[in-house]
N, CA, C and O atoms as a DFTB+ gen file, in Angstrom:
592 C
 N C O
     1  1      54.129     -91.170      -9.571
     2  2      53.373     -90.276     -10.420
     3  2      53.789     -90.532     -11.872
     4  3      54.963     -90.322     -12.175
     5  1      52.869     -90.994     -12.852
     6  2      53.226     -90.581     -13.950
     7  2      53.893     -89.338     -15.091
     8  3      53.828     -88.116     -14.959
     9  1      54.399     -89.963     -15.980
    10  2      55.213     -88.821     -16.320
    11  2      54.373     -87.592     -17.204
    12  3      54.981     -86.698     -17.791
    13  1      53.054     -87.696     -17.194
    14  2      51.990     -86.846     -18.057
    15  2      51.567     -86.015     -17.244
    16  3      51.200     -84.859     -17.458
    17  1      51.628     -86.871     -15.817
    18  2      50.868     -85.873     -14.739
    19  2      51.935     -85.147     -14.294
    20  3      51.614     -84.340     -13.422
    21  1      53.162     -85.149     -14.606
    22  2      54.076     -84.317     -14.079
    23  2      54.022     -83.276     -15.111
    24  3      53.669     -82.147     -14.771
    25  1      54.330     -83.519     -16.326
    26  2      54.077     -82.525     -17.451
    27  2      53.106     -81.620     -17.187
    28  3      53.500     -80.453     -17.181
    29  1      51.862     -81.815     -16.947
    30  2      50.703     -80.966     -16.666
    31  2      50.960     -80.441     -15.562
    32  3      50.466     -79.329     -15.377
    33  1      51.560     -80.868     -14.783
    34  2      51.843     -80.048     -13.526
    35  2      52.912     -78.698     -13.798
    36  3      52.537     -77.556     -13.529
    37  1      53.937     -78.911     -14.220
    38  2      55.098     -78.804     -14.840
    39  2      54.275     -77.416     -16.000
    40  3      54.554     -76.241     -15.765
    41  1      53.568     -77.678     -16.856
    42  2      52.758     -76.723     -17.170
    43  2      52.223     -75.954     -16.805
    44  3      52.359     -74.895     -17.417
    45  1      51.211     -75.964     -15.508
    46  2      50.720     -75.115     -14.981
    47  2      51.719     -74.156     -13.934
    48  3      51.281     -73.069     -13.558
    49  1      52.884     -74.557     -13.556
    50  2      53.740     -73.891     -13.410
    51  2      54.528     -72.815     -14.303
    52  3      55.166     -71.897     -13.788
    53  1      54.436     -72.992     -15.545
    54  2      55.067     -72.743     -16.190
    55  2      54.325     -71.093     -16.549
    56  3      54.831     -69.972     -16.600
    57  1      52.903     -71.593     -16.755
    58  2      51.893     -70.701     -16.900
    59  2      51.912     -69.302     -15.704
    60  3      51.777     -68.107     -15.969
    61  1      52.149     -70.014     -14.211
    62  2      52.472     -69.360     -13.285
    63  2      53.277     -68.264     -13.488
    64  3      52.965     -67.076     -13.415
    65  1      54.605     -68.885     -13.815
    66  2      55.737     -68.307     -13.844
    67  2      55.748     -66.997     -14.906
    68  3      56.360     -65.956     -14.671
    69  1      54.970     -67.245     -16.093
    70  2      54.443     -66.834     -16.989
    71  2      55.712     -66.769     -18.020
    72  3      56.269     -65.737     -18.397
    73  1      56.108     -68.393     -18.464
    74  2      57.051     -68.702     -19.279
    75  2      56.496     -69.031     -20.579
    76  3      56.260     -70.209     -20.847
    77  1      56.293     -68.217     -21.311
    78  2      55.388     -68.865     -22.559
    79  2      55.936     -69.855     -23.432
    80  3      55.337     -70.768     -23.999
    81  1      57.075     -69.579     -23.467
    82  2      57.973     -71.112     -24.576
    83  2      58.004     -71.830     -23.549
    84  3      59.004     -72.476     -23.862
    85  1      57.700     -72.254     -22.527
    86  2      57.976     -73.585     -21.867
    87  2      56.525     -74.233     -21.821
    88  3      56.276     -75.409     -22.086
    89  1      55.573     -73.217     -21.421
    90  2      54.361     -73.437     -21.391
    91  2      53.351     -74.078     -22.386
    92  3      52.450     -74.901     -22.223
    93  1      53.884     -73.316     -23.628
    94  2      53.502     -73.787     -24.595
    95  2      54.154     -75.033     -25.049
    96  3      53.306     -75.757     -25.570
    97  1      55.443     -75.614     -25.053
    98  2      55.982     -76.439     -25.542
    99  2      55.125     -77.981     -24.748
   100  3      54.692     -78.949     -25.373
   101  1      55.096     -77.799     -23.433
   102  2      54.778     -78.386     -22.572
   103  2      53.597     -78.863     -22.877
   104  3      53.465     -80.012     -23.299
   105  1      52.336     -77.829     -22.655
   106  2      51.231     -77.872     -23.151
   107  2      51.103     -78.675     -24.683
   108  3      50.964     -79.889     -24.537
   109  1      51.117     -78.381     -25.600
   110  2      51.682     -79.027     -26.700
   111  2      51.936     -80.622     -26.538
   112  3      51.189     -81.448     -27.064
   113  1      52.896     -80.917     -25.875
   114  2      53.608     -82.131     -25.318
   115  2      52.594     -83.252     -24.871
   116  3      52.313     -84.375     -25.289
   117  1      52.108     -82.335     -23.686
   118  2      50.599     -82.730     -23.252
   119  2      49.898     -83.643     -23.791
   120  3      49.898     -84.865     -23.644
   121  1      48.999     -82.612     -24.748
   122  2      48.245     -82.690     -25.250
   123  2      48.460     -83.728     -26.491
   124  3      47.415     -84.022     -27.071
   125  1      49.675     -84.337     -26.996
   126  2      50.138     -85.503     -27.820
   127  2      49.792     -86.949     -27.022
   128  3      49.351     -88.062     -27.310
   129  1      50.285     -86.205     -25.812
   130  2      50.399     -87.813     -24.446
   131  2      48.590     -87.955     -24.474
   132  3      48.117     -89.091     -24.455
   133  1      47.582     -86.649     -24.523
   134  2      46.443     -87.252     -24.755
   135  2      46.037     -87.956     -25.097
   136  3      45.636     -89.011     -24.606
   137  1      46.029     -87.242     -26.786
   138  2      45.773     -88.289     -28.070
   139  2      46.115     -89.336     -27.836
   140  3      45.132     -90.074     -27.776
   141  1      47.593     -90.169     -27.547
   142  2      47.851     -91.203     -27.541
   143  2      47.003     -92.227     -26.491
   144  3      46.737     -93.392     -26.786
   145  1      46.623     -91.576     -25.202
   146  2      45.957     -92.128     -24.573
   147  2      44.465     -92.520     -24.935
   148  3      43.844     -93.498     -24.519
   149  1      44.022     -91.512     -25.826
   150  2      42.547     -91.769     -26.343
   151  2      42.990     -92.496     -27.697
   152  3      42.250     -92.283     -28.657
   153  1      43.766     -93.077     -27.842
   154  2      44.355     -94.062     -29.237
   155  2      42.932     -95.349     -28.952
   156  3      42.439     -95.492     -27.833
   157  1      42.479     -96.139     -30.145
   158  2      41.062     -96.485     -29.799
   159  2      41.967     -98.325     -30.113
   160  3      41.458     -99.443     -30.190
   161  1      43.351     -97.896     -30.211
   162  2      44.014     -99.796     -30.191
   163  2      44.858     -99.947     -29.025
   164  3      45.854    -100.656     -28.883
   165  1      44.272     -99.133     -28.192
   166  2      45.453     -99.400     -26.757
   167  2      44.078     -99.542     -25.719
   168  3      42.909     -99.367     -26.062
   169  1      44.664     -99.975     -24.109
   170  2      43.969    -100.370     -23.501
   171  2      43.604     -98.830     -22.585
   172  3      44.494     -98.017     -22.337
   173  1      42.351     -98.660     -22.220
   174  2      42.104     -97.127     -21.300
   175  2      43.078     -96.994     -20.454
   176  3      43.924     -97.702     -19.907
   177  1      42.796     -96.072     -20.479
   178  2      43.925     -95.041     -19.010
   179  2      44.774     -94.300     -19.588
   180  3      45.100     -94.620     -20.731
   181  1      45.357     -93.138     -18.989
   182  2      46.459     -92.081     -19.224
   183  2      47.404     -92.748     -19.741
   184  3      47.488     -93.952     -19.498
   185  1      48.276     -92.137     -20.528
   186  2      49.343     -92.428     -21.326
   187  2      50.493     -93.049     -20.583
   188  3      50.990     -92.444     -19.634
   189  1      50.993     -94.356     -21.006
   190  2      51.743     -94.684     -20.238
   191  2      53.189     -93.988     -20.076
   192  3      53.488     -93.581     -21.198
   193  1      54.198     -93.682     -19.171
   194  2      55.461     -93.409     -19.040
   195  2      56.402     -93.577     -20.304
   196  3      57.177     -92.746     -20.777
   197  1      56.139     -94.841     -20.720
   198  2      56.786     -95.285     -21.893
   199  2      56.313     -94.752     -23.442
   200  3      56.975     -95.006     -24.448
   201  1      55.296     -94.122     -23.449
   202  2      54.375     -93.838     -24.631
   203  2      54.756     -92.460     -24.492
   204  3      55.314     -91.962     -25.469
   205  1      54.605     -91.872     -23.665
   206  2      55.245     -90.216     -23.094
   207  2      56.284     -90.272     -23.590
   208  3      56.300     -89.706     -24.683
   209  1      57.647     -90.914     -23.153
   210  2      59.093     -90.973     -23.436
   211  2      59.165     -91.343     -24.708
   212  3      60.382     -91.385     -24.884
   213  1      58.515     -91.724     -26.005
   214  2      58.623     -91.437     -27.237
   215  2      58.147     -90.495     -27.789
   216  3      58.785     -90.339     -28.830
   217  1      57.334     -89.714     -27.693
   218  2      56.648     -88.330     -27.528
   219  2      57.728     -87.617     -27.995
   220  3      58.099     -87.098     -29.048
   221  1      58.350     -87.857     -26.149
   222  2      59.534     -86.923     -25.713
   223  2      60.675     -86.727     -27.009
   224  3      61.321     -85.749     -27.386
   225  1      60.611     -87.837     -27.385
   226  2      61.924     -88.420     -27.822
   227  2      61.808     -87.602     -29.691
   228  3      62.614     -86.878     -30.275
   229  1      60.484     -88.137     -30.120
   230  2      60.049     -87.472     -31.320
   231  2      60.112     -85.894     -31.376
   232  3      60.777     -85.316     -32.235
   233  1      59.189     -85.058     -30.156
   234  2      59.768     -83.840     -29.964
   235  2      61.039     -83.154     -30.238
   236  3      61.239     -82.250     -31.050
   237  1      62.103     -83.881     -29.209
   238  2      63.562     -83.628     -29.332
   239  2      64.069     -83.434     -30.347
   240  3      64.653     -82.383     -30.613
   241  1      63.911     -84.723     -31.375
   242  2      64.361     -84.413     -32.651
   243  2      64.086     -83.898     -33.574
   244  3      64.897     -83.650     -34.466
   245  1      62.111     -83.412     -33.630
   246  2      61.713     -81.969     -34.654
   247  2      62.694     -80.916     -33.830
   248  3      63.384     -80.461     -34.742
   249  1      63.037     -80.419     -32.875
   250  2      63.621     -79.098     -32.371
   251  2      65.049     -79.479     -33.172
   252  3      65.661     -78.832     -34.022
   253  1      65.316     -80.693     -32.610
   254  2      66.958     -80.665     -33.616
   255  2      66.631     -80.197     -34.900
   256  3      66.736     -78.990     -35.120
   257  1      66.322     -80.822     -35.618
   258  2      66.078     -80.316     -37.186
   259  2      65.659     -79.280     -37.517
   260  3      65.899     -78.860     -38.648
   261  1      64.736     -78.402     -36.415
   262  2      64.574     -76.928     -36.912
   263  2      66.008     -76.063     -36.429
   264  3      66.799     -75.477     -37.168
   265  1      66.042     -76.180     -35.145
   266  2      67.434     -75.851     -35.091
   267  2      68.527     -76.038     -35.920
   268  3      69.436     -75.209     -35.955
   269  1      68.528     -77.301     -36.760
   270  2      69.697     -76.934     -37.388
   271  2      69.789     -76.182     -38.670
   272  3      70.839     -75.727     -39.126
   273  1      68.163     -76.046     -39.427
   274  2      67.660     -75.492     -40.008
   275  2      67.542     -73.776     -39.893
   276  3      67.639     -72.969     -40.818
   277  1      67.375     -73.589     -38.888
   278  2      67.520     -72.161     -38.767
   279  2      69.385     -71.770     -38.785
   280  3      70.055     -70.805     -39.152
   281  1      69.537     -72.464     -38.470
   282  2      71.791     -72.323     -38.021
   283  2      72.080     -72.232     -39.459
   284  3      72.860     -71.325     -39.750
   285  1      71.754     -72.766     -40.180
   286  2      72.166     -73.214     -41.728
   287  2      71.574     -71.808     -42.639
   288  3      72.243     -71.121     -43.411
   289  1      70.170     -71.640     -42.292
   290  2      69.803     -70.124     -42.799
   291  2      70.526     -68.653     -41.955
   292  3      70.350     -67.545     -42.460
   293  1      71.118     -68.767     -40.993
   294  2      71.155     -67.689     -40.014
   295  2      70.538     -67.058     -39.460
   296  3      70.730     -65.874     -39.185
   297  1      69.580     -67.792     -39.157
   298  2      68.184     -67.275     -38.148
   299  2      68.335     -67.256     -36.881
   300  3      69.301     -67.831     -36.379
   301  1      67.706     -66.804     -36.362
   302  2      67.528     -66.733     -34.331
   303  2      67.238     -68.231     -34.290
   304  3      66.358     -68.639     -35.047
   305  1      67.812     -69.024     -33.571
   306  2      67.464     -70.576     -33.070
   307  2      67.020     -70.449     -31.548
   308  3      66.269     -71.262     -31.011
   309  1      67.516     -69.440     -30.970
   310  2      66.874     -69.234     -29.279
   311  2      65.440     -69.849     -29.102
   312  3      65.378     -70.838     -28.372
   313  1      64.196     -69.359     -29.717
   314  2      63.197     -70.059     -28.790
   315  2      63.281     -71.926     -29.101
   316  3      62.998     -72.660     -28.154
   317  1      63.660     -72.522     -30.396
   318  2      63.420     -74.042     -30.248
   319  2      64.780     -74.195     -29.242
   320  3      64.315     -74.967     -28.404
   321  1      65.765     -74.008     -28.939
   322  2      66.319     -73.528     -27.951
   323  2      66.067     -73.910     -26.150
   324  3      66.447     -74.590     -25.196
   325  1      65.219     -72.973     -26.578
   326  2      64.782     -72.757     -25.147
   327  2      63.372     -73.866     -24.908
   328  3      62.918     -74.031     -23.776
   329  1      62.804     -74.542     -26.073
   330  2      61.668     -75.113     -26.053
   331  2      62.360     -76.470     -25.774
   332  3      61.714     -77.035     -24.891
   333  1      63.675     -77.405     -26.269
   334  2      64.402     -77.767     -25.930
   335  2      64.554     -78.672     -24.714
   336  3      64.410     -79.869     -24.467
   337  1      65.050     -77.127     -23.808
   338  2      65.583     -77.340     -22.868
   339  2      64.452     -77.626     -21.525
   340  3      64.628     -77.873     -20.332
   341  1      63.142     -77.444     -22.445
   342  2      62.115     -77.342     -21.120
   343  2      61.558     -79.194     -21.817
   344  3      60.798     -79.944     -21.204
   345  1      62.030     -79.420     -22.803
   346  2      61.232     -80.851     -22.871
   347  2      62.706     -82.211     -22.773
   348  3      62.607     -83.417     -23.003
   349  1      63.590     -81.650     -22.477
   350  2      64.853     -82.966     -21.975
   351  2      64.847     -83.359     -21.254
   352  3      65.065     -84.566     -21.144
   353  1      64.547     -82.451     -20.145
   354  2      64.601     -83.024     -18.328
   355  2      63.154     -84.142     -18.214
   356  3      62.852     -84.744     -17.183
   357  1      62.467     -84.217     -19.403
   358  2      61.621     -85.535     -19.679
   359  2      61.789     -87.082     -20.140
   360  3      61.213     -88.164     -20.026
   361  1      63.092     -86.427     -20.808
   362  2      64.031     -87.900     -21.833
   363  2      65.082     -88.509     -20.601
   364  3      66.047     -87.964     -20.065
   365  1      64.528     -89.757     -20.406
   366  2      65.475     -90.422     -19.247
   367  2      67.229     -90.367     -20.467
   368  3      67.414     -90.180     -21.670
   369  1      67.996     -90.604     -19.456
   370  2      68.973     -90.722     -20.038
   371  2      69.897     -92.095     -20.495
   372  3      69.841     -93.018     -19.682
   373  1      70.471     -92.249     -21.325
   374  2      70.567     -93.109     -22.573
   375  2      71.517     -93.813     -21.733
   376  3      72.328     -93.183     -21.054
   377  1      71.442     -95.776     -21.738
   378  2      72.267     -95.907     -21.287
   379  2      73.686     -96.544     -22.062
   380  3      73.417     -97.288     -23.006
   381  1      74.868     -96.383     -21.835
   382  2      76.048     -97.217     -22.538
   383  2      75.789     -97.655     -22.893
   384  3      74.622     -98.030     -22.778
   385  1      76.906     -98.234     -24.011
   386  2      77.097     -99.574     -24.342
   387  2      77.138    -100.729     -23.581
   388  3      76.498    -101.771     -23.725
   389  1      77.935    -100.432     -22.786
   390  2      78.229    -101.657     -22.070
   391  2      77.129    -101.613     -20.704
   392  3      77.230    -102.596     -19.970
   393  1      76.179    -100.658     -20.332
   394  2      75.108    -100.945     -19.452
   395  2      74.283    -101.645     -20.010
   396  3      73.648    -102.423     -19.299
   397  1      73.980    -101.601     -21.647
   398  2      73.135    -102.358     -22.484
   399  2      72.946    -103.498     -22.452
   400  3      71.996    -104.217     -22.142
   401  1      74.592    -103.734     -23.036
   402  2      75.165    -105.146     -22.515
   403  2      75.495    -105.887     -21.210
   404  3      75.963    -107.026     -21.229
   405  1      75.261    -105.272     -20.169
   406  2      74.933    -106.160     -18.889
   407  2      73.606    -106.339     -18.623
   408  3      73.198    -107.249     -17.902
   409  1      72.869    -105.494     -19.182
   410  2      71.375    -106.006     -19.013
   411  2      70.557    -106.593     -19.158
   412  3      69.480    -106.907     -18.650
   413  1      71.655    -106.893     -20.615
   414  2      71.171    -108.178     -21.756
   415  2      71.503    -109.011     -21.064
   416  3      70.686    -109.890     -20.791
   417  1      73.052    -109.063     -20.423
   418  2      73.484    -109.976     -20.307
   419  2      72.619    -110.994     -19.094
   420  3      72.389    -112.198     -19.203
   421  1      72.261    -110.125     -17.997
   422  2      71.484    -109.833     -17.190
   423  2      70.351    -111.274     -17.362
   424  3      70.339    -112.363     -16.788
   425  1      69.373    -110.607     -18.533
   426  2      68.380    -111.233     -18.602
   427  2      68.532    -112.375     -19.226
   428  3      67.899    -113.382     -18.908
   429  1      69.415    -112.331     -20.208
   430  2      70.056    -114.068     -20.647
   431  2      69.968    -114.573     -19.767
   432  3      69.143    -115.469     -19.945
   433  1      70.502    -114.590     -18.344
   434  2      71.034    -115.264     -17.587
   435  2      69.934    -115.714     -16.579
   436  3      70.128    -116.450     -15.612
   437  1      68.844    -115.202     -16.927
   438  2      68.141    -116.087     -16.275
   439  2      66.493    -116.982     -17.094
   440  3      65.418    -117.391     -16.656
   441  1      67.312    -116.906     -18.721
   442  2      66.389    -117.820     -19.534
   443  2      66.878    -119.344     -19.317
   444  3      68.051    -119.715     -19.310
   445  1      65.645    -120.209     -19.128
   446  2      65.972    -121.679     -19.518
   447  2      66.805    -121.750     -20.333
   448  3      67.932    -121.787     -19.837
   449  1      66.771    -121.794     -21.566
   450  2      67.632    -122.159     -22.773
   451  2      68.276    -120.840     -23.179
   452  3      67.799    -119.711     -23.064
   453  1      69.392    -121.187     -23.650
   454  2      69.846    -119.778     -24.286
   455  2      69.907    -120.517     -25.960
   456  3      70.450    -121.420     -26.596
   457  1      68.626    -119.048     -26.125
   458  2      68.784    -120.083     -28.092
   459  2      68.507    -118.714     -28.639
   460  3      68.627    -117.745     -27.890
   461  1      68.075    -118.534     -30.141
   462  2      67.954    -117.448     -30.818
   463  2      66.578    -117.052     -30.851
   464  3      66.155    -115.946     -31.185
   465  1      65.734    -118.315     -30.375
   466  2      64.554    -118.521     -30.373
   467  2      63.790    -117.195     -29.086
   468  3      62.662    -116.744     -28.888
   469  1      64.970    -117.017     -28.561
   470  2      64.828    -116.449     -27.037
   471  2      64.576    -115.159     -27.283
   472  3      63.820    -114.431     -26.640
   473  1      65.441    -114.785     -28.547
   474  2      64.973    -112.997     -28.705
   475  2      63.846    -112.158     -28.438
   476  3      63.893    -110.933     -28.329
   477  1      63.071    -112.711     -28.363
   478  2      61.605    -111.709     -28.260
   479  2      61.411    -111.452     -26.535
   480  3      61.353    -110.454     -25.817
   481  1      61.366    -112.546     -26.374
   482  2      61.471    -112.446     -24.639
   483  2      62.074    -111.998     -24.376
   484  3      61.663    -111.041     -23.719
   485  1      63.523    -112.067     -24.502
   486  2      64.999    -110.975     -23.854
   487  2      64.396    -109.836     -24.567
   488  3      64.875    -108.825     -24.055
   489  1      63.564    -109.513     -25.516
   490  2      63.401    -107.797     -26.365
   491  2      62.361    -107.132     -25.729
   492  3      62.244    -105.907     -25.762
   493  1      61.300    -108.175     -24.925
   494  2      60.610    -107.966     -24.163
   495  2      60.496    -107.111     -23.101
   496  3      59.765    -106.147     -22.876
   497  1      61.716    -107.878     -22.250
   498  2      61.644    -107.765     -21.185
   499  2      62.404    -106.426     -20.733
   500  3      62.216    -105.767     -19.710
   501  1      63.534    -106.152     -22.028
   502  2      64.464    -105.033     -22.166
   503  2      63.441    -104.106     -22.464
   504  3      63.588    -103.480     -21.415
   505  1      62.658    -103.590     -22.950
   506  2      61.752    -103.079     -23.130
   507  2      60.442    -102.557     -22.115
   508  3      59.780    -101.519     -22.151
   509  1      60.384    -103.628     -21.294
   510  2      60.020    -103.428     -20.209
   511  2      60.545    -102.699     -18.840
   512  3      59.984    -102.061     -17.948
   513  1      61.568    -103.003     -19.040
   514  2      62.297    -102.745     -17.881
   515  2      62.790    -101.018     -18.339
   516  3      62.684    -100.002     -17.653
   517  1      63.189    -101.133     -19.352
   518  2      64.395     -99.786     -20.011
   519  2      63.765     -98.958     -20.439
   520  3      64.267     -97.836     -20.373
   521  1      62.274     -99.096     -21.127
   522  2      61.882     -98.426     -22.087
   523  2      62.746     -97.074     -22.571
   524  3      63.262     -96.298     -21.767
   525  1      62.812     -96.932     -23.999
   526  2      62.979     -95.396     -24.213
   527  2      64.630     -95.206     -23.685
   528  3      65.188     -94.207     -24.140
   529  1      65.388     -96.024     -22.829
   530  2      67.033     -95.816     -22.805
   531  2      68.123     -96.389     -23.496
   532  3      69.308     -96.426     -23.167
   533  1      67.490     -96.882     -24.617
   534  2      68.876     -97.256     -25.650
   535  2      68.306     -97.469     -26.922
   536  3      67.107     -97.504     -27.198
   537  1      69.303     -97.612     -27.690
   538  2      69.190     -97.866     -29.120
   539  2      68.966     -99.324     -29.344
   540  3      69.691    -100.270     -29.036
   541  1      67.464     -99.300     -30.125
   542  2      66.752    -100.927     -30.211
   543  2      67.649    -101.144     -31.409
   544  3      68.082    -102.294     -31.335
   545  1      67.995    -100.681     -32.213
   546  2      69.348    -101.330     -33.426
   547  2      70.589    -101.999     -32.851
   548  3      71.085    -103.036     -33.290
   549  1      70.950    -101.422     -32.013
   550  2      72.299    -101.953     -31.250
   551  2      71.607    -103.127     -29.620
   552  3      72.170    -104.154     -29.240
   553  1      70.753    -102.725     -29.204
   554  2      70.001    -103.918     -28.298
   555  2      69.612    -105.405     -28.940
   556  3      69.764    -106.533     -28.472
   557  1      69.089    -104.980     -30.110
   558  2      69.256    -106.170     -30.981
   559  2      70.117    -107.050     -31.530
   560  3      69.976    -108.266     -31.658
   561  1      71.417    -106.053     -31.986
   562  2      72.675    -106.985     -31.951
   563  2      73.129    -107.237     -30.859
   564  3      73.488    -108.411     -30.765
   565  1      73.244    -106.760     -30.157
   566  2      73.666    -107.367     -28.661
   567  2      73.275    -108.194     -28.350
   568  3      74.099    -109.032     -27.983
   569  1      71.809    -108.581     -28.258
   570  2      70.673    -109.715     -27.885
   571  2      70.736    -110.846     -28.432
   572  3      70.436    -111.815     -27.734
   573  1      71.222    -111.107     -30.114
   574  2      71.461    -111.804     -30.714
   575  2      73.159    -112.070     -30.208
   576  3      73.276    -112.792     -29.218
   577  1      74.161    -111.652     -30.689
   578  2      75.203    -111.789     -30.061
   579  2      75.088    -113.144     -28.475
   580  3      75.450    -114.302     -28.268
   581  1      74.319    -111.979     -27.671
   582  2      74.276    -112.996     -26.073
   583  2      74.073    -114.314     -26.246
   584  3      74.486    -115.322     -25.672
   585  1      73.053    -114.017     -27.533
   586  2      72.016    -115.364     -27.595
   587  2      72.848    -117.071     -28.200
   588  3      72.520    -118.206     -27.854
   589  1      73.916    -116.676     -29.129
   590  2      74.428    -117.640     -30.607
   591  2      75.074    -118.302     -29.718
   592  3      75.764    -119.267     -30.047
């Protein structure tokens, strides 16, 4: 199952339950994974997993910044809070350093040549495989690193 159709599901539960900050956050969430899917430079169909999980990821960090924004004024931070906590269990989780680096290492290991030339393919394929679980700044030095 895709991860949009779980969201919407995940929503209408929410609605059930009659959780309005989850519901709404969710809904919201949604409705971004739409848009992106009706994007008129991508190919048809529902939003992919990977297009969702930056969503996710963009979300996360407006709530950080209002949150820390409200902490800094002394405001109630509870509902981004609680809005939060209903859109994480969406963000796969991040992997090590050193899982990074076996994955790289991983896919080096099974290029013809190991050259610098190789980067896009090893960025590729990490990308493919990982989407959305590590830091492309530090995958990149790593990749290069594997590669010299």
């Amino acid at each position: 199952m895709l991860l949009y159709d779980q969201i919407k599901i995940d929503t209408l539960q929410a609605r059930k339950d009659r959780d309005t900050v989850k519901a709404n956050v969710l809904n919201t969430l949604a409705a971004e994974a739409f848009l992106v899917s009706k994007s008129p430079n991508r190919d048809p169909g529902p939003a992919t997993d990977a297009e969702v999980i930056k969503i996710v990821k963009k979300f996360i960090e407006n709530i950080d910044f209002t949150i820390n924004e409200l902490n800094k004024a002394g405001k109630d931070a509870s509902k981004p809070i609680a809005e939060k906590a209903a859109i994480e269990i969406y963000a796969p989780s991040q992997m090590s350093d050193d899982e990074l680096k076996q994955a790289i290492d991983s896919i080096v290991s099974t290029l013809s040549e190991k050259s610098i030339k190789q980067m896009g393919s090893v960025m590729a394929v990490l990308k493919e495989k990982y989407a959305g679980r590590y830091d492309g700044t530090k995958a990149s030095s790593l990749t290069r690193a594997a590669l010299l």
